[in-house]
Each structure stands twice: as structure tokens, then as C-alpha cells.
ROKERO-308807 format. One record per atom (N, C-alpha, C): atom name; residue number from 1; x, y, z. Coordinates in pm, whole numbers. Each point is the difference from the previous one (the first is absolute). Layout:
BEGIN
R, atomo, num, c1, c2, c3
R, CA, NUM, X, Y, Z $
...
END
This chain:
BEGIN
R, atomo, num, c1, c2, c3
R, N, 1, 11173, 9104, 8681 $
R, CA, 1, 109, 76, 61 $
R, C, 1, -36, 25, 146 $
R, N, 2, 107, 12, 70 $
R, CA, 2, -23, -8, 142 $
R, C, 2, 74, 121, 46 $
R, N, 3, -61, 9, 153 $
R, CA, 3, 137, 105, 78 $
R, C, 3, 8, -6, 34 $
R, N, 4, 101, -174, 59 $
R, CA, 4, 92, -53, 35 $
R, C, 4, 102, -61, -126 $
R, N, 5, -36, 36, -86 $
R, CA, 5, 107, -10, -115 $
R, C, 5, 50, 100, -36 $
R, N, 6, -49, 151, 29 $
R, CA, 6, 71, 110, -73 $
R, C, 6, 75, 13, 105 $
R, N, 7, -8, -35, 130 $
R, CA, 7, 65, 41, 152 $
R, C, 7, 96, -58, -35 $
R, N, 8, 24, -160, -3 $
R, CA, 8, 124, -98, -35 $
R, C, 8, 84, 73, -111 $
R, N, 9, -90, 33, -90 $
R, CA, 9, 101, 97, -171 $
R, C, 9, 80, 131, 31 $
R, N, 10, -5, 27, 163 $
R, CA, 10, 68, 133, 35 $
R, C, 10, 123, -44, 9 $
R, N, 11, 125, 65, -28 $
R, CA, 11, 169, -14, -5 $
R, C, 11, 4, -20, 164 $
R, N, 12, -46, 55, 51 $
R, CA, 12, 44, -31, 188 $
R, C, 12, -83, -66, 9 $
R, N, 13, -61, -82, -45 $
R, CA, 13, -62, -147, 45 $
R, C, 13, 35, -108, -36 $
R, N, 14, 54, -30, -80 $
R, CA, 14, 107, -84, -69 $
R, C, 14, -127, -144, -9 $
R, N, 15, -102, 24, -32 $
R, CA, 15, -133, -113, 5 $
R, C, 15, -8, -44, 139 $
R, N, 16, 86, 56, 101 $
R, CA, 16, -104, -67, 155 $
R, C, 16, -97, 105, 37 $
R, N, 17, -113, -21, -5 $
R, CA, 17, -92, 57, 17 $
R, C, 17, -81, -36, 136 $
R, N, 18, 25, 48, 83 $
R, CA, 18, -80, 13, 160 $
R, C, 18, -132, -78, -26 $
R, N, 19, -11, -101, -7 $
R, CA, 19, -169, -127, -31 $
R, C, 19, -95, 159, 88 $
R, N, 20, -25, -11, 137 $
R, CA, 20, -64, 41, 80 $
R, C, 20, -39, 195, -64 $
R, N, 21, 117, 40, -79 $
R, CA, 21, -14, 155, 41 $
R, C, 21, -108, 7, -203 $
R, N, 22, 45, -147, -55 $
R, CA, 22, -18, 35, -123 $
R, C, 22, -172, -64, -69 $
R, N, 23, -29, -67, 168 $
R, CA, 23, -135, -21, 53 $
R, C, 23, -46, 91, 37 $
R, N, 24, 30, 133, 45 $
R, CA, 24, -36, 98, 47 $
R, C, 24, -29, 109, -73 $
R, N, 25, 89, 34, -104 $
R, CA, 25, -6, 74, -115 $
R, C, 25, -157, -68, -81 $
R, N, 26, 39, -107, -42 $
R, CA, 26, -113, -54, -76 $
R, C, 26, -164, 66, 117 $
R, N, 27, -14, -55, 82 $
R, CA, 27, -140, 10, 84 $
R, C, 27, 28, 144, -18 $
R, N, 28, 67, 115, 65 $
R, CA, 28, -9, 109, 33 $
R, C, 28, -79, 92, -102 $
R, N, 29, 78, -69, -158 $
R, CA, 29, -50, 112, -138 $
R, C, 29, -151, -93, 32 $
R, N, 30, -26, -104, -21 $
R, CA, 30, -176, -56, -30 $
R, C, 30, -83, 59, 144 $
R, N, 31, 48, 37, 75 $
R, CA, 31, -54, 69, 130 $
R, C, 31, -82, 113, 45 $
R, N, 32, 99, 84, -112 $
R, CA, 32, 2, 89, 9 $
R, C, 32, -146, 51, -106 $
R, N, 33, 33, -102, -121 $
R, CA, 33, -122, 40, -106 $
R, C, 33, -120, -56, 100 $
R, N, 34, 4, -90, 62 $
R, CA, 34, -107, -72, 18 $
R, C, 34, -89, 93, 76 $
R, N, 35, 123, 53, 133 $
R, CA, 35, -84, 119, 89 $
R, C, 35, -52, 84, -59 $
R, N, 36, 50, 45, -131 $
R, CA, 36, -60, 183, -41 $
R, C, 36, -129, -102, -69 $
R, N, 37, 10, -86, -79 $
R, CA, 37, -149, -76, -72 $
R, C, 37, -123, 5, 140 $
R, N, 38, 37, -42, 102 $
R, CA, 38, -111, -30, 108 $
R, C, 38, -3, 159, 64 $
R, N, 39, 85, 76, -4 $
R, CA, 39, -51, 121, 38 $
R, C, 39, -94, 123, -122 $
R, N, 40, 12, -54, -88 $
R, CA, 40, -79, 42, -146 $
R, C, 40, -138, -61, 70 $
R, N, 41, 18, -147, -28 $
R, CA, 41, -103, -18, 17 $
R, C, 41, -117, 15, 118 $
R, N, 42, 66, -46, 111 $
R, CA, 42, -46, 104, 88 $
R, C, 42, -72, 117, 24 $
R, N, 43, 44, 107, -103 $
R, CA, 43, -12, 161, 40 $
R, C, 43, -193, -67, -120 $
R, N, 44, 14, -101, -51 $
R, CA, 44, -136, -40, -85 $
R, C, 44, -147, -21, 60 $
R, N, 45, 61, -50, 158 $
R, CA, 45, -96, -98, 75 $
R, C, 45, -96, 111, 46 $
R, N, 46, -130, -29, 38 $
R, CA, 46, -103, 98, 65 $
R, C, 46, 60, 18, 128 $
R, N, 47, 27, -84, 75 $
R, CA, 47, 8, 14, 145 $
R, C, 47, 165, 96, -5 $
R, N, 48, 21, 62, 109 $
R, CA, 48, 124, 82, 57 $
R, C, 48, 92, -111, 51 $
R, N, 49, 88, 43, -143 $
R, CA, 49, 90, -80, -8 $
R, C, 49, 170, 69, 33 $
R, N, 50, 5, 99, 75 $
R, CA, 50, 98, 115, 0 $
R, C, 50, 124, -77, 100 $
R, N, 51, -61, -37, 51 $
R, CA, 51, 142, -69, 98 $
R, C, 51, 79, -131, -93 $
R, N, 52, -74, -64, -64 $
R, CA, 52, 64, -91, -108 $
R, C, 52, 20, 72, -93 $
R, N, 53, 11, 63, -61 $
R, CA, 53, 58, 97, -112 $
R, C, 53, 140, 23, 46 $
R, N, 54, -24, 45, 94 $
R, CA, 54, 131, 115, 42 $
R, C, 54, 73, -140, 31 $
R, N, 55, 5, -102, 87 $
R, CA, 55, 99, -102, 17 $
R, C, 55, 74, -87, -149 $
R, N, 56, -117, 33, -45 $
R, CA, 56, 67, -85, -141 $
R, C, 56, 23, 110, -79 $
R, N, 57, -11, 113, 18 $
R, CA, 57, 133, 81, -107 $
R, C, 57, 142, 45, 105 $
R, N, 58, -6, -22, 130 $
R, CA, 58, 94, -28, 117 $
R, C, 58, 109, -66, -51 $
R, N, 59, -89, -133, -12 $
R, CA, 59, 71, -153, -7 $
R, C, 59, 93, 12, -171 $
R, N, 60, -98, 48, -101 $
R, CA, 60, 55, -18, -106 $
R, C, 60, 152, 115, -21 $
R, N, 61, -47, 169, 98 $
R, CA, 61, 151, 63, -84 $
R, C, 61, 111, -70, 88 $
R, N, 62, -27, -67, 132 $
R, CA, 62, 130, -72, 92 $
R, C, 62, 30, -156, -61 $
R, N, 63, -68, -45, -79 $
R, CA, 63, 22, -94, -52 $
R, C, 63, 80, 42, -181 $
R, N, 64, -51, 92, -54 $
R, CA, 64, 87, 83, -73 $
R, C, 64, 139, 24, -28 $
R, N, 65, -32, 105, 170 $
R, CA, 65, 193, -47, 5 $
R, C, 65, 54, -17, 56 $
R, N, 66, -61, -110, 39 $
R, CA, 66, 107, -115, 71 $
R, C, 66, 47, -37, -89 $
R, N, 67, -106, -60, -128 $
R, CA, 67, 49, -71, -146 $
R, C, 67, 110, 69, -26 $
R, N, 68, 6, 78, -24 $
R, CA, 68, 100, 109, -61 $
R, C, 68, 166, -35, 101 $
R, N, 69, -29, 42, 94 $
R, CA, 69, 125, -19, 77 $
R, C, 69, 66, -200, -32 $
R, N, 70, -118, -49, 4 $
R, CA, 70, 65, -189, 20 $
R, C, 70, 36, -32, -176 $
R, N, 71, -35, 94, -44 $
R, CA, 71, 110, -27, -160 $
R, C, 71, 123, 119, -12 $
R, N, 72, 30, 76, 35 $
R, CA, 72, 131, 43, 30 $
R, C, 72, 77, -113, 17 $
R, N, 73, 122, 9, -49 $
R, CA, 73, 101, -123, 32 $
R, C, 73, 135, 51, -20 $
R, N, 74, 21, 150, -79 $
R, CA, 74, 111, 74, 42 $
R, C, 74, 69, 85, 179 $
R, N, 75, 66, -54, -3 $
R, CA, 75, 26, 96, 179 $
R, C, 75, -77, -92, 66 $
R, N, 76, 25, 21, 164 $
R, CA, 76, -49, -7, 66 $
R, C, 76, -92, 46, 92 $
R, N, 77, -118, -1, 37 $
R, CA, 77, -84, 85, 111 $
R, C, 77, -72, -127, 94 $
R, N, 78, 46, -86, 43 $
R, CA, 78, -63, -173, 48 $
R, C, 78, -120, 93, 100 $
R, N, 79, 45, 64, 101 $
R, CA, 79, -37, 21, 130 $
R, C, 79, -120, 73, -71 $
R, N, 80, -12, 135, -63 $
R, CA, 80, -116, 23, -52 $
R, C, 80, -104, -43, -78 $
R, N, 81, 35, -129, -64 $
R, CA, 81, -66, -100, -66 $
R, C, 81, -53, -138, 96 $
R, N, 82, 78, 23, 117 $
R, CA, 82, -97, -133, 79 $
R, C, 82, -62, 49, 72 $
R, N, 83, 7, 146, 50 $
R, CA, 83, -86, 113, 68 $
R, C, 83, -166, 15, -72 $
R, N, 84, 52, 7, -166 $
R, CA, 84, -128, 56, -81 $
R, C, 84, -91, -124, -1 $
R, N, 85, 75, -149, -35 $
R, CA, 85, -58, -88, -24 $
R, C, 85, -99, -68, 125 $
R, N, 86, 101, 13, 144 $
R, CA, 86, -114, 10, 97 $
R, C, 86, -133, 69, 38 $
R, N, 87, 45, 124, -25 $
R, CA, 87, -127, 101, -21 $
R, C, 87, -68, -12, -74 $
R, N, 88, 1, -54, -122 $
R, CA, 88, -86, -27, -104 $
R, C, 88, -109, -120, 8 $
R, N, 89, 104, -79, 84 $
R, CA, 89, -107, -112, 52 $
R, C, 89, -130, -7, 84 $
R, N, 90, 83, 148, 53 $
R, CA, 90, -102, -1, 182 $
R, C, 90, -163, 62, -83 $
R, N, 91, 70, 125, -115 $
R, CA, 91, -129, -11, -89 $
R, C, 91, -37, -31, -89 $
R, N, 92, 15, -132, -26 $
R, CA, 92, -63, -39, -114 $
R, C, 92, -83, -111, 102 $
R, N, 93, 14, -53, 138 $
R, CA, 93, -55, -63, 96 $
R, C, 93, -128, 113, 1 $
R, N, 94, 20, 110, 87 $
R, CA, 94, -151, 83, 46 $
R, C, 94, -41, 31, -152 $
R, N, 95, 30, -23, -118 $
R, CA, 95, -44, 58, -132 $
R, C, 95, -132, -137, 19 $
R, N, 96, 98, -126, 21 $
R, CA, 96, -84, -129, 0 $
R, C, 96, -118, 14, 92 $
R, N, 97, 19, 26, 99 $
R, CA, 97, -87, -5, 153 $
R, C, 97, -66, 123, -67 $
R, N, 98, -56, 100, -50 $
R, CA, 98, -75, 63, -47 $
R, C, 98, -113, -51, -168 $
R, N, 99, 77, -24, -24 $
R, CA, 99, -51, -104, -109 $
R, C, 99, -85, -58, 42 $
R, N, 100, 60, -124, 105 $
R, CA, 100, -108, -102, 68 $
R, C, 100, -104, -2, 37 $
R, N, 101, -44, 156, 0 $
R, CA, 101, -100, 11, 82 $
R, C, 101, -128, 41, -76 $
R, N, 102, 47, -54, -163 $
R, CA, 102, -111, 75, -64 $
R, C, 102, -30, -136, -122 $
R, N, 103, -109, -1, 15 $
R, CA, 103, -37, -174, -88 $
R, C, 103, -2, 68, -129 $
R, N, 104, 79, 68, -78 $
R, CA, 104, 27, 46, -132 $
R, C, 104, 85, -86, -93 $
R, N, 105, -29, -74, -92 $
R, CA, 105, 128, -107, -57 $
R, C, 105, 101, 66, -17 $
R, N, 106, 6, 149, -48 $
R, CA, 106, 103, 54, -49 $
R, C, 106, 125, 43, 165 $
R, N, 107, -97, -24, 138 $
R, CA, 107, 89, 3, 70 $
R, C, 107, 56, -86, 72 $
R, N, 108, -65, -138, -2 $
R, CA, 108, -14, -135, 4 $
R, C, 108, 194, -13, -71 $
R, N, 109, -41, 49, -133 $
R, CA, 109, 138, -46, -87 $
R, C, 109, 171, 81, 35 $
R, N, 110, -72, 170, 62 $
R, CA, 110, 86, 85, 31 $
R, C, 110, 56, -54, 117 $
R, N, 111, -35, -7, 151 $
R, CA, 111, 14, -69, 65 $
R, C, 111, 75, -143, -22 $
R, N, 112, 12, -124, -74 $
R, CA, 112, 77, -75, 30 $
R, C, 112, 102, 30, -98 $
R, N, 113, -9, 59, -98 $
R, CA, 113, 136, 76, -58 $
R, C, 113, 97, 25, 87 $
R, N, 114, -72, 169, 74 $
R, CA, 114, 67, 49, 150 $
R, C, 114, 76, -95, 94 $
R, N, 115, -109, -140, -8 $
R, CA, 115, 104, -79, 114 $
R, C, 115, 109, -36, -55 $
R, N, 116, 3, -64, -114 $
R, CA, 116, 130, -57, -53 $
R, C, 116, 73, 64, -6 $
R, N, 117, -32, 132, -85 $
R, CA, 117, 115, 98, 19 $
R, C, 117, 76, 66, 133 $
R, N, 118, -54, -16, 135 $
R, CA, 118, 71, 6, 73 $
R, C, 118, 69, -92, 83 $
R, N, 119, -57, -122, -81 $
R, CA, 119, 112, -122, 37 $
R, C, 119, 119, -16, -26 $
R, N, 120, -35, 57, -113 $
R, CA, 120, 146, 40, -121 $
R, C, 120, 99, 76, 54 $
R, N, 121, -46, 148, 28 $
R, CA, 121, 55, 53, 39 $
R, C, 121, 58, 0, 132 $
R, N, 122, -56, -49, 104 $
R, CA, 122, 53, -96, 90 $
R, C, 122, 144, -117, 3 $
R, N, 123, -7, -74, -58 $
R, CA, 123, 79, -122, -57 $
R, C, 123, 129, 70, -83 $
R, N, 124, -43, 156, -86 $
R, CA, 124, 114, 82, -40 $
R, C, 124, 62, 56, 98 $
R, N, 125, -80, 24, 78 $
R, CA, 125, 85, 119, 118 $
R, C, 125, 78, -111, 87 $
R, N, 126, -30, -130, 27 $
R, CA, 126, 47, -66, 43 $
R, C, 126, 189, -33, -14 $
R, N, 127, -79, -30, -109 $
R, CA, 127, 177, -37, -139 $
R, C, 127, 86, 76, -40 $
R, N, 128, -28, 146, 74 $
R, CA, 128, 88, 101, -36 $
R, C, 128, 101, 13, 137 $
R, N, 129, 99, 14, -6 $
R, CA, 129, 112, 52, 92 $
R, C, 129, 58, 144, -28 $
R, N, 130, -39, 66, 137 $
R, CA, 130, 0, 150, -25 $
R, C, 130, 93, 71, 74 $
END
């Protein structure tokens, strides 16, 4: 099961489902787990790990709900949804660029999550007309 299939199963979607926003939904929910997993793990490491913590539980509640807003499909709110989805990008980028900087696999993995997901969300905000 997907969610870009329950999006299409909404009565005001009539099965066209936005490719780009329903790429976005998908990355945003796995994003979001992924950040709070690397900020768990994190808070594990010996070394002071406080500035990566805090970006990846940042990254995960704005990636949250954003999710939340890009599966709505009753009404309209475009302009606040290509607003959120931009913003979400800009951090899930410095979520990445903080990541990077730490030879941890678990942030190795958080980090290119982060990127995709703000490709996504990018390419959504794109496709929206607001």
C-alpha cells in the first residue's frame, strides 16, 4: 500500500494524483522517522553530539507536517503548501550539511535521506500553482 494510492482514492482527486507532491508525501513520512532514528542515536555517541540532535528532530517535526499538509486533498490551501514544502527543503538540506560532518553511518544514511527529501519537496513546490 502506498500514499500515492490513498491520495488518488480521495473523491476530489478523481485518481490524478500530483506524481511530484505524492513523491513528496512518500520521502517526507520516511524522513521524518529517519531524522528522529539518527537523533536517538546520536544523543548514544560519546562525543557532543547536541547540534545534530537538535537538526534532526528540526528536520523530522517540519518534515512531519509538511507530510500532513501534502495529503490533505479536501479544499484548497496551494500557497501554504508550496510555502511549507519549500521550507522544509531548506531544512532537511542544513539537517544534511550537519549530518555530513560526522563519519557516523547512522548519519551517513540520515543525511542522504535529507537530500532526497528535499529534492522532493522541491520538484513539489515546483508543480504546484498557487
Amino acid at each position: 500500500m502506498s500514499i500515492r494510492k490513498m491520495i488518488a482514492l480521495h473523491p476530489d482527486v478523481n485518481g490524478h494524483v500530483n506524481q511530484p507532491l505524492g513523491d513528496a508525501a512518500h520521502h517526507l513520512m520516511y524522513c521524518a522517522r529517519m531524522c528522529m532514528s539518527c537523533a536517538d542515536a546520536c544523543s548514544a555517541e560519546a562525543m557532543d553530539m547536541r547540534e545534530c540532535i537538535r537538526r534532526c528532530l528540526d528536520c523530522a517535526d517540519v518534515c512531519e507536517a509538511t507530510g500532513k499538509l501534502a495529503v490533505r486533498r479536501t479544499g484548497s490551501n496551494e500557497a501554504v503548501l508550496k510555502e511549507a514544502l519549500e521550507f522544509c527543503a531548506r531544512v532537511c538540506e542544513e539537517c544534511a550539511a550537519e549530518c555530513e560532518k560526522h563519519d557516523h553511518e547512522h548519519c551517513k544514511l540520515c543525511a542522504q535521506m535529507c537530500r532526497e527529501c528535499a529534492e522532493d519537496c522541491r520538484n513539489a513546490a515546483a508543480s504546484i500553482v498557487a
